[in-house]
N, C-alpha and C positions, 0 to 999 in steps of 0.2 A: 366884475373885472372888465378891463377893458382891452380893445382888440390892439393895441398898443403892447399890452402886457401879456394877451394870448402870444400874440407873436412869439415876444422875447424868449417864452417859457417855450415855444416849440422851438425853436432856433436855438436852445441852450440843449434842450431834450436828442434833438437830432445831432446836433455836436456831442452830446455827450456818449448818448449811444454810438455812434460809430469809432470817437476813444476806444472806448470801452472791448469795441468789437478787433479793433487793431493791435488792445493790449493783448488782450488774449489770444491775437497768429501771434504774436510774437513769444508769446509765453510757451507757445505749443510749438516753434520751434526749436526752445530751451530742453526741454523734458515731453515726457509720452503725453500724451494726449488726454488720459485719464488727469495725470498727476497734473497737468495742465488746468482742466475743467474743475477739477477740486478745489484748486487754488485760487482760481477764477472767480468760483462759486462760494467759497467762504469770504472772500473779499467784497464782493457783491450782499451779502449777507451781512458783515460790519457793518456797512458804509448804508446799507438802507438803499438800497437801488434793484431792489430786486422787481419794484415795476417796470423798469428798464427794459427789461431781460427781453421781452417781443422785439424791441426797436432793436436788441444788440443782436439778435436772430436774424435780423432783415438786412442789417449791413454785413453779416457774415457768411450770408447767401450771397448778396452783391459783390462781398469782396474774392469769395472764391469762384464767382462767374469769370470775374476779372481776371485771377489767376488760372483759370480754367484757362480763358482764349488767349494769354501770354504764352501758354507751355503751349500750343499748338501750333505745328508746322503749316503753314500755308505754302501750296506752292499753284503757281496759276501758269497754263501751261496751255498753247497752242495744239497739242496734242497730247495723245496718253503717253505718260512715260515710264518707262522699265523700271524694273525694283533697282535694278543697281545703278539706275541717275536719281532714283528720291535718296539709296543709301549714300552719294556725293554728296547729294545737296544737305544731308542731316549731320555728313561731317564738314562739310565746309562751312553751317550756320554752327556749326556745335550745339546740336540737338540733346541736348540731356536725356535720358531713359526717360521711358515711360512717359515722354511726351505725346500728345497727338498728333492728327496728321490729317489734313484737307488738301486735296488735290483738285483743282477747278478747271474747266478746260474753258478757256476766254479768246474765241474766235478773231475777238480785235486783235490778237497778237500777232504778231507776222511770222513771228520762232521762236526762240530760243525760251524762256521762265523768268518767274520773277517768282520770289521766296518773301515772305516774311515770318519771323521767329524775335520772339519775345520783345526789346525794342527795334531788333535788327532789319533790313529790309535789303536783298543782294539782290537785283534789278540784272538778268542777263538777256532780256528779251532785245531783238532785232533793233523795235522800232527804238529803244534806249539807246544800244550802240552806235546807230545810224546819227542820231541827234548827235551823240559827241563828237564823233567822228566829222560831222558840219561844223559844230563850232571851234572847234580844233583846226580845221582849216582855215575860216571866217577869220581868224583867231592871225595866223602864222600867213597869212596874205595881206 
């Protein structure tokens, strides 16, 4: 065989396992999880893919790492800050339940936070405001 053909055959294999890994969040969004994985697995079963099954484990680790650091609150902050400005900041990003939460303290900051949460990113730090506040003037001069 040739490495031409190894190629194509890993590059179909890794596409096909990560499908494979994506039908199945979305299956297990539909119905429980069980009834998910049954369905999954008798499909997988038909279809002759049950070598698969490693590669569709490795992108399903991957994918809910992914998922993992999207549900997680980051907020980066000049100093430590009180439960009732992280519980603002979890409602003004609209924090879902049972998300996580990292709290960094980043010395380059001059004050205020900067948030990010799933694609969202709310930037209230100093040196942010400062900058607009400049070109807003730059701007209207």
């Amino acid at each position: 065989m040739t490495n031409k053909i190894k190629n194509t055959l890993k590059r179909f294999y890794l596409m096909e396992t990560k499908y494979l890994a994506k039908a199945l969040i979305k299956l297990s969004y539909k119905t429980t999880s069980a009834k998910a994985s049954a369905k999954f697995l008798h499909f997988i079963q038909q279809k002759g893919l049950l070598p698969l099954l490693p590669g569709v484990v490795r992108h399903l680790k991957k994918e809910l790492e992914m998922q993992k650091e999207m549900n997680t609150l980051k907020i980066y902050s000049s100093h430590t800050l009180a439960g009732q400005a992280i519980d603002t900041i979890k409602k003004t990003m609209k924090v879902r339940g049972g998300a996580g939460e990292e709290v960094t303290i980043e010395k380059d900051l001059i004050g205020g936070f900067r948030a990010e949460y799933d694609t969202m990113v709310y930037d209230a730090s100093v040196k942010t405001q400062l900058s607009k506040l400049t070109a807003f003037l730059k701007e209207i001069h």
